[in-house]
C-alpha positions, 0 to 999 in steps of 0.5 A, a space after each residue: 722338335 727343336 731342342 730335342 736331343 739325337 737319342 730322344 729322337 732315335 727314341 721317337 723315331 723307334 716308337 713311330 716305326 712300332 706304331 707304323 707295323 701295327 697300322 700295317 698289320 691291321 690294313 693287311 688283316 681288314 683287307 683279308 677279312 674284307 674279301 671274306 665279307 664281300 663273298 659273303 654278301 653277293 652270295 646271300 643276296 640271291 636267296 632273299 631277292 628271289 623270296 621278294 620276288 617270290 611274295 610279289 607273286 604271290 600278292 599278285 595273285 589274287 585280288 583280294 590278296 589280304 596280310 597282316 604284314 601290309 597293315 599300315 600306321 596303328 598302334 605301337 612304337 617304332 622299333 630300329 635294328 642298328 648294325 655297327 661295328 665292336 670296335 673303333 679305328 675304321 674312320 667315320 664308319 661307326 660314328 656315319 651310322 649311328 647319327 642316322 639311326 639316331 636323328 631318324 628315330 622318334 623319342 619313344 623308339 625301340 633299338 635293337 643294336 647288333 655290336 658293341 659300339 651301338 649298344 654304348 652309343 644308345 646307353 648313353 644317350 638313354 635310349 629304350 633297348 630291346 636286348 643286348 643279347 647281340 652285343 657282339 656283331 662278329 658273333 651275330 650268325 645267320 641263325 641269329 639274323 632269323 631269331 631276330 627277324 622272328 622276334 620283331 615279326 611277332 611284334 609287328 603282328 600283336 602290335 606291340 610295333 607299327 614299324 621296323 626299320 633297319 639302319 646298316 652301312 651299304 657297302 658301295 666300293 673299297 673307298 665309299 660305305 654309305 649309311 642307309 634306313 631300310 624299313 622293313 614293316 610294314 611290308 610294300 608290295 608292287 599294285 599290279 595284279 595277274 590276271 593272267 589265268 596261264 600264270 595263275 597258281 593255286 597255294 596248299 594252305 592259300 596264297 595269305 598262309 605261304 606269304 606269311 610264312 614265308 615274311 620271316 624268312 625274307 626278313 632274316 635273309 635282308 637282315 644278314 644280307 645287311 650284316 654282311 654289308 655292313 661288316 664289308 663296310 667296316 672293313 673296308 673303311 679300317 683298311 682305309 683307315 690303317 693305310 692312312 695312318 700308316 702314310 702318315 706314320 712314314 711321313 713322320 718317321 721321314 721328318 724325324 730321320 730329318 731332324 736326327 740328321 740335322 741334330 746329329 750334324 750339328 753336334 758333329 760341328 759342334 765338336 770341330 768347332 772345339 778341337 780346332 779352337 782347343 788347338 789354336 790356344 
């Protein structure tokens, strides 16, 4: 900064503090899309928990309890369904993310990308992508989280994948997101079966037809539960962002009114020094 004249740093000092109010307007615009998102995902989680529970039973039912959806290892490529955001200053949250997703995934693996980040981020790296169709994740609705479910559910079931994982951001507190796998299929179910006759129940249409109606439903259900965790995520993690770079923007401001200060001193003695000197001679 030395060198720099008073009216290049007012200038810089001006910018600074326009920079600082653009900061601040996107922390207080992620901090009020994160309450949003956060309502969101605690109220969905009810509904697909209690369809886990729901399919437990169900498999627990019977001994001989036999689906499709629990088929282990075959034929067929793996396929990962990545969350991640449309845009970037939200820290590490896009970048955290992406590298898991993309150091787990086998050579030959399907992407499905939910957001404009993931679907540049497989682009370039030339990796085999389902559809682009969910480009937008701020666009992705519930409805959409189940026709995604129901596309990788008839998947798995011709066997055109042996698995499906979905990689998203688990929203653990304003100030940790954590990136996480979660496979989906094949399914895994608890190894106890009821043999209690009290508890036993009879399904119309049998206990296999229900479980494998109700798989897609669950799917969907986790898949928007995880879309809400990660969309809490992403603003959580701008909001920590912007709040940093606003701190930083008033330390700036601070040592630049500093600088002018000492600039503007300077010259003011500067201009003493030559009165009194004009006036001696």
């Amino acid at each position: 900064m030395a060198g720099l004249s008073t009216k290049a740093i007012k200038t810089r000092i001006k910018s600074m503090a326009s920079t600082r109010q653009i900061t601040k307007a996107m922390e207080l615009v992620a901090s009020s899309k994160l309450r949003s998102a956060q309502s969101r995902a605690v109220a969905c989680r009810p509904y697909f928990t209690a369809l886990y529970e729901a399919m437990n039973e169900i498999a627990d039912s019977s001994r001989s309890f036999e689906s499709p959806y629990l088929r282990q290892a075959g034929p067929g490529k793996t396929i990962y369904i990545v969350i991640a955001g449309d845009r970037g200053l939200a820290g590490g949250y896009n970048n955290n993310v992406l590298k898991l997703a993309f150091r787990q995934m086998p050579q030959d693996a399907v992407v499905l990308p939910i957001g404009k980040k993931t679907v540049e981020f497989f682009q370039h790296r030339s990796c085999e992508i389902l559809t682009e169709e969910y480009r937008e994740a701020a666009s992705v609705s519930i409805g959409d989280c189940y026709s995604i479910a129901k596309l990788v559910a008839d998947g798995f079931l011709d066997k055109t994948y042996q698995n499906v994982v979905l990689v998203y951001t688990n929203f653990v507190s304003l100030l940790a997101q954590t990136p996480a796998a979660l496979p989906l299929l094949p399914l895994t179910i608890s190894a106890e079966k009821q043999t209690n006759a009290q508890r036993a129940m009879i399904y119309e249409g049998g206990s296999e037809a229900v479980f494998n109606a109700i798989v897609p439903e669950y799917l969907g259900g986790v898949l928007y539960g995880a879309l809400c965790e990660s969309t809490a995520s992403e603003q959580a993690a701008r909001r920590m962002a912007m709040d940093a770079a606003s701190k930083n923007a008033d330390e700036i401001i601070e040592n630049l009114n500093l600088q002018y200060n000492r600039a503007r001193q300077g010259a003011i003695t500067q201009e003493i020094t030559e009165i009194v000197a004009g006036s001696e001679n």
